[in-house]
C-alpha positions, 0 to 999 in steps of 0.5 A: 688062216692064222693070226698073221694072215697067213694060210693053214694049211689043210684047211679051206677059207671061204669068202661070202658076198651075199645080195638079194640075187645072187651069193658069191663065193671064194674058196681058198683050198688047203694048197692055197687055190682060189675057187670062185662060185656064184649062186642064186640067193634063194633056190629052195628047190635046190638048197636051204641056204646059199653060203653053205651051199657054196661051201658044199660044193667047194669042199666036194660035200655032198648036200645030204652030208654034214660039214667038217668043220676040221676041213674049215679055216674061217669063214668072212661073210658079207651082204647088201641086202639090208642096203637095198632093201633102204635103199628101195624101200622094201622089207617090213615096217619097223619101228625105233623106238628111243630111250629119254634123252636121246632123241636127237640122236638120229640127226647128230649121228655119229659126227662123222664129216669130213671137219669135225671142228666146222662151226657151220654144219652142213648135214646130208639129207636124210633117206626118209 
């Protein structure tokens, strides 16, 4: 893809949505078709890692094979599984720990609502 959002010609663009069940893959090829493909996030029987995975086979790579990145444009990934795992309460345990004089920063935030100016706040509840 170049600066201005147009495509680069010979090269592949891959779009990547990873969850916690399945990878999405888009793949846009160097005459500028778009190749969708859905993977099963983790398959270690098959593969390592589903984005490159999905790359691999987009691009006709074998899996034993090393990817040429002259044959990449660019590559945009996303994922939710962070956001799920809050959101379902799994995942380990972590721990914040805060520096001195900032302890009221997880409920001031970022001070983005909707009247920055109100004079009476009224915050959402809190995850945990």
């Amino acid at each position: 893809m170049t600066r201005d959002g147009g495509h680069d010609g010979g090269r592949w663009d891959f779009w990547i949505d990873r969850g916690g069940t399945f990878t999405d893959v888009i793949g846009r090829d160097p005459d500028g078709r778009l190749h969708p493909l859905k993977l099963l996030s983790e398959n270690p029987e098959s593969y390592e890692d589903a984005a490159i995975e999905g790359i691999r086979r987009l691009v006709g790579a074998a899996s034993d094979a090393d990817l040429a990145a002259a044959a990449i444009g660019t590559v945009r990934m996303g994922t939710t599984v962070a956001t799920n795992a809050l959101l379902e309460r799994k995942g380990e345990r972590t721990l914040l720990l805060i520096t001195r004089g900032f302890r009221d920063q997880l409920r001031i935030a970022y001070q983005a609502r909707p009247d920055i100016f109100a004079k009476e706040i009224v915050l959402p509840e809190q995850l945990y």
